[in-house]
C-alpha positions in Angstrom: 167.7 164.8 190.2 169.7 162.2 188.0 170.1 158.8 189.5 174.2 159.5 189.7 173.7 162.6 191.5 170.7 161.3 194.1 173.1 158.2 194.8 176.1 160.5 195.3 174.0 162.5 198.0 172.8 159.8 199.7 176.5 158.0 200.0 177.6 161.6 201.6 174.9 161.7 203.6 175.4 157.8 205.3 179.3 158.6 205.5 178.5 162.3 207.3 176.0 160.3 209.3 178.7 157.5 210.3 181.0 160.4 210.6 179.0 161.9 213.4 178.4 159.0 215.4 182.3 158.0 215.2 183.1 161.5 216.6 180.6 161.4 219.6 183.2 157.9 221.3 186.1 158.2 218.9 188.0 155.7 221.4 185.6 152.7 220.2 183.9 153.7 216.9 183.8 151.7 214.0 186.1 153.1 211.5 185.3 151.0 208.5 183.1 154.1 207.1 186.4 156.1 206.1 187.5 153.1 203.7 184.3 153.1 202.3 183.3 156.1 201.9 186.6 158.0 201.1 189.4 157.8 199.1 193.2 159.7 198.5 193.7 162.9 200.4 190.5 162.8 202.6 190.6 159.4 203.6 194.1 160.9 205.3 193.0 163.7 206.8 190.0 161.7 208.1 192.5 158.8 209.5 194.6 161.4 211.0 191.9 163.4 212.8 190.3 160.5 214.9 193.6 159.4 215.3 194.4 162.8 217.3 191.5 163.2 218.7 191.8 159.2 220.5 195.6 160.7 221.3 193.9 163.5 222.7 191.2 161.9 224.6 188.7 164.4 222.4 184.9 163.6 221.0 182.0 166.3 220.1 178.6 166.1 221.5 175.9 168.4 220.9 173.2 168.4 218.2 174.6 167.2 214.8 174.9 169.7 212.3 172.5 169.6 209.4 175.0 169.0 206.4 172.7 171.2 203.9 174.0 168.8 200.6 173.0 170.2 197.6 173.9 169.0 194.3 176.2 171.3 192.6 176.7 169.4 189.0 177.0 165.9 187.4 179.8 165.8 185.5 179.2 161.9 184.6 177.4 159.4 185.4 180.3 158.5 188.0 181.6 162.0 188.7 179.4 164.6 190.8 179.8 168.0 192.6 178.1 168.1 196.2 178.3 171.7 198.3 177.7 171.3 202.0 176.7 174.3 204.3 176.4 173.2 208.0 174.1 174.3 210.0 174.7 174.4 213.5 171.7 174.4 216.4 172.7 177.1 218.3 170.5 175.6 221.7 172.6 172.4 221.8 176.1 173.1 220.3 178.1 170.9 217.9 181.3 171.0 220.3 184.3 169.2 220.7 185.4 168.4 224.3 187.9 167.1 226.4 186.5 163.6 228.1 188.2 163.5 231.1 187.2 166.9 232.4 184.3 167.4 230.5 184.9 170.7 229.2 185.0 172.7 225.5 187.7 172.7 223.6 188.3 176.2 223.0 187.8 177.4 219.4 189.6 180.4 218.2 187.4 183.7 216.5 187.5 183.3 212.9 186.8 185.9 210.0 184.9 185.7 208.7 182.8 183.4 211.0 181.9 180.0 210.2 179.9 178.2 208.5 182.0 177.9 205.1 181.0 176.4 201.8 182.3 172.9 201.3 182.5 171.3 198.2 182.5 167.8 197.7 183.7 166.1 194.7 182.2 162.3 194.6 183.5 159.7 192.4 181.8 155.9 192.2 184.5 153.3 192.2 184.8 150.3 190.1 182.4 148.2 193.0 180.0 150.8 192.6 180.4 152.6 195.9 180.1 156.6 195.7 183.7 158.1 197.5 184.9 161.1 198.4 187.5 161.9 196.8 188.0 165.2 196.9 187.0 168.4 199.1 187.6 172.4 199.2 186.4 174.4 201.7 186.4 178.4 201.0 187.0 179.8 204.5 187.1 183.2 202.5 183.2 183.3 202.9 180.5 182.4 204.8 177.5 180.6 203.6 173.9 180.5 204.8 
């Protein structure tokens, strides 16, 4: 693995990791991760979904999902392709929840069924930091 593509993976892998641990006590978390680790259009949507789930009084327990990051293709030394397949541990759900009552937050059936190939597109900014700065998931097709 080229030294681009092993730092992109390992950036992805401390912002999923921060991600996680947000999402477990969205209420007090540490939200610094987002600015570092993201930029444009996911930074957003990542703003905007802790934001509703502190609105909602929402967080996800369960076993963290294993992110499955695989390196897709280095475009550049500061351009690189991730894909991400999570997988979930079926014994101790990844689930989001309602805190006050403790229970599930339903989750409608989808086709086909999750999990769906995500594909990350990291750029490393002028301080050197690898971002996010893109992502497509194909909820066309399951991977696995």
């Amino acid at each position: 693995m080229t030294p681009a593509a092993q730092d992109a993976v390992d950036a992805y892998y401390a912002y999923f990791n921060a991600d996680v641990l947000a999402s477990r006590d969205p209420t007090h978390a540490d939200l610094s991760f987002i600015a570092k680790y993201e930029t444009g259009q996911p930074r957003t949507s990542t703003q905007q979904a802790f934001a509703s789930m502190k609105s909602q009084g929402r967080a996800w327990r369960g076993a963290a999902p294993d992110p499955r990051v695989k390196v897709k293709s280095v475009l550049s030394s500061t351009v690189v392709q991730l894909t991400s397949c999570l997988l979930v541990d079926r014994s101790d759900p990844w689930e989001q929840f309602t805190i006050a009552t403790g229970k599930a937050v339903p989750v409608p059936a989808m086709t086909p069924p999750p999990p769906y190939l995500l594909t990350i597109f990291m750029k490393r900014n002028d301080g050197g930091t690898w971002q996010i700065y893109d992502l497509l998931q194909n909820r066309g097709a399951t991977c696995g």
